[in-house]
C-alpha positions in Angstrom: 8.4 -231.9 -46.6 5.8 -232.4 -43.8 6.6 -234.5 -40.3 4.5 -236.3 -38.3 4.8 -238.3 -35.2 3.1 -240.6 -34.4 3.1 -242.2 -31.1 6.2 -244.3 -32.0 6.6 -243.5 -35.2 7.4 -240.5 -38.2 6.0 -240.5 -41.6 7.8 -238.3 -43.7 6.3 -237.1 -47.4 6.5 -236.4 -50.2 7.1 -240.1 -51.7 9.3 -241.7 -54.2 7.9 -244.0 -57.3 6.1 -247.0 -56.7 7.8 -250.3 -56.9 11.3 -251.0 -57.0 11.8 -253.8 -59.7 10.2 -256.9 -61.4 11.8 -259.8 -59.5 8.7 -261.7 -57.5 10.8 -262.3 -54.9 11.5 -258.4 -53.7 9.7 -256.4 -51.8 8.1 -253.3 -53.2 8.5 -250.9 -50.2 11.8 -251.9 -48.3 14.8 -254.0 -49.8 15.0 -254.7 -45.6 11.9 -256.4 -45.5 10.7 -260.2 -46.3 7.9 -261.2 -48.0 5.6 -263.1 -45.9 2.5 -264.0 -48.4 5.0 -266.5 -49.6 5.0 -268.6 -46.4 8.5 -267.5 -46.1 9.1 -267.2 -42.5 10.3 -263.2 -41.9 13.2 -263.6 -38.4 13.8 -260.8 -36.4 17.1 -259.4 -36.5 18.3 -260.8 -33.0 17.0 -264.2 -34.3 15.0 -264.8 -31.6 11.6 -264.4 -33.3 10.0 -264.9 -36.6 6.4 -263.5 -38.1 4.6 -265.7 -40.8 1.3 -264.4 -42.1 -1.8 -267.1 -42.7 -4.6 -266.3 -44.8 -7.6 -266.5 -43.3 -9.9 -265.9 -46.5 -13.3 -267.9 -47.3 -14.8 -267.0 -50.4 -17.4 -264.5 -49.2 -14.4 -261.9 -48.1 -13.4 -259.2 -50.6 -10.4 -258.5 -48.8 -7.3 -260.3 -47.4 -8.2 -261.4 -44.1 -4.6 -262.4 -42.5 -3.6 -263.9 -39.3 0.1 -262.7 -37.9 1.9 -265.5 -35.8 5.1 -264.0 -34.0 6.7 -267.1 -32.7 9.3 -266.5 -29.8 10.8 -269.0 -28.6 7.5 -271.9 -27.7 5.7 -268.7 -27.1 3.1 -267.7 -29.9 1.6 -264.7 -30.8 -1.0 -263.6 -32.5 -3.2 -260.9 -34.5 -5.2 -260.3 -37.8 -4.8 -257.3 -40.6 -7.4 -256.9 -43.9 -4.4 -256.6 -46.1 -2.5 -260.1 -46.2 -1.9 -259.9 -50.0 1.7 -259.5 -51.1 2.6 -259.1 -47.2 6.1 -257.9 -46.4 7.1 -258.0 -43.4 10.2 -255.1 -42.0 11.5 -255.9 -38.3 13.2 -253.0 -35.9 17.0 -253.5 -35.3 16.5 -253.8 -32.0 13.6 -257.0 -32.7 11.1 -255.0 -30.5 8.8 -254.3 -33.2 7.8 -254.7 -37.2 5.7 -253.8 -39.7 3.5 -255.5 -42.2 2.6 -253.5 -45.3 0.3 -255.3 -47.6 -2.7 -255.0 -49.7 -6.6 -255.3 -49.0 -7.9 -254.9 -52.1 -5.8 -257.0 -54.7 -2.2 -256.4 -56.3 -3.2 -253.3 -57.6 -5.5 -252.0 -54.8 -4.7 -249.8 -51.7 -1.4 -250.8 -49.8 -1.6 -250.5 -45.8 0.7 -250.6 -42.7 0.7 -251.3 -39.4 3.3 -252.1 -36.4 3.2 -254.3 -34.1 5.3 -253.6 -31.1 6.2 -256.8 -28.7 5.7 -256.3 -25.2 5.6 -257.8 -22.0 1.6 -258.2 -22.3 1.8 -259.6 -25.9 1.5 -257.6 -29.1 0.0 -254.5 -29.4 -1.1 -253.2 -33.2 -0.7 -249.8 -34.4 -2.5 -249.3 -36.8 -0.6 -246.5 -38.4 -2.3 -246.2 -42.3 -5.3 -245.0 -40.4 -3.3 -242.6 -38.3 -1.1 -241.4 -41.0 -4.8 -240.7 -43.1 -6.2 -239.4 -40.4 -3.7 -236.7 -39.9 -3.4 -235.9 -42.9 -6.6 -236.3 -45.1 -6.1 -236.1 -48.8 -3.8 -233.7 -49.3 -3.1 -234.3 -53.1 -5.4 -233.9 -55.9 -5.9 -237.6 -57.7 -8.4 -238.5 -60.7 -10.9 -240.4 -57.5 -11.2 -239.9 -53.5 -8.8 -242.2 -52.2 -6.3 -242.7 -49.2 -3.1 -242.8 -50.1 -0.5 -246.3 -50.1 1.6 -246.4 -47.5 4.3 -248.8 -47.0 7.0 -249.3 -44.5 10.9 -248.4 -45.6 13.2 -248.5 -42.7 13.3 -248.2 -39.2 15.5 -245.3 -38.4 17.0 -243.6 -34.9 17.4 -247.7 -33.9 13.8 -248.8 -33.5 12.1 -245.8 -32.3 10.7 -244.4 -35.9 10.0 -245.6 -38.9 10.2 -244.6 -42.3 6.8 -244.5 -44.3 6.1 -243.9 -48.0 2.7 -242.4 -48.8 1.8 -242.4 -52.4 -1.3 -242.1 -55.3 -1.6 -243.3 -58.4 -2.3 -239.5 -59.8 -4.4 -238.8 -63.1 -2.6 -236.5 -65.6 
C-alpha cells in the first residue's frame, strides 16, 4: 500500500470495487456523504453551513460545469468544479472543510475530487485528483491511458486527512 500526503490530505491505494449499491439516493464513494446534484442541500456537521451545487451548463459544454455555494450563516460562498454530475458532497467533523467528488464526463466517465477548506479569507480549492495524478502517474496497466477515479471516503485523524479511493475500470 503506497502513502501520500498531500498538503492536508493522504490518499491511500490500492482501492476497493466501484459502487456500493443500486439505491439512486446513495452515494457511491462515502455512505457519509450527500448527494448534492439532487439540489439536496449537503449541512456541515456543526450545522452551521451547508454546500449546494448549481449547474452552470449551456449546451456547447461537454462537461459538468458546477458552481459550489457554501452558505454560512447570510454569508455566501462560492467556487466552480468541471465535474458537477452525480455530485456528493463529504464534510470534515470538525465543519472546516469538504469534498466534492463528481463526474466530468457523464455517469460512466472519469470521477474527480477536490476540498475545499473554509477560511478566514473565503474558500480555498484543492484541487486534489490533479495532485493525487500528478504524484502518481499511471501506475496500473488499463485497456486505454487514463487517470484514475478518485473519490472521497472519510475524513480521518478529525479533519486533517482524508480518505481517497483511486480506481480503473481494468481490461482483462
Amino acid at each position: 500500500m503506497k502513502l501520500v500526503l498531500i498538503s492536508l490530505i493522504t490518499a491511500l491505494l490500492p482501492t476497493a470495487a466501484y459502487g456500493q449499491g443500486s439505491k439512486v439516493d446513495t452515494p457511491v464513494f462515502s455512505n457519509k456523504a450527500v448527494y448534492t446534484y439532487t439540489g439536496r442541500p449537503a449541512l456541515s456537521p456543526d450545522r452551521q453551513k451547508s454546500v449546494v451545487t448549481r449547474s452552470v451548463r449551456t449546451d456547447k459544454d461537454e462537461d459538468f460545469p458546477t458552481e459550489i455555494v457554501v452558505r454560512i450563516g447570510k454569508e455566501k460562498l462560492t467556487s466552480k468544479i468541471r465535474f458537477g454530475l452525480n455530485a456528493e458532497v463529504l464534510w470534515s467533523p470538525d465543519s472546516s472543510a469538504f469534498a466534492v467528488t463528481g463526474s466530468r464526463d457523464g455517469a460512466n466517465g472519469l470521477y474527480w475530487t477536490d476540498v475545499f477548506i473554509i477560511n478566514q479569507t473565503g474558500l480555498t480549492k484543492v484541487p486534489l485528483s490533479q495532485a493525487i495524478w500528478h504524484a502518481f502517474g499511471h501506475p496500473v496497466r488499463c485497456g486505454w491511458p487514463e487517470d484514475p477515479n478518485v473519490g472521497a471516503i472519510k475524513w480521518i485523524d478529525g479533519s486533517s486527512r482524508l480518505l481517497v479511493e483511486l480506481f480503473y475500470f481494468q481490461s482483462l
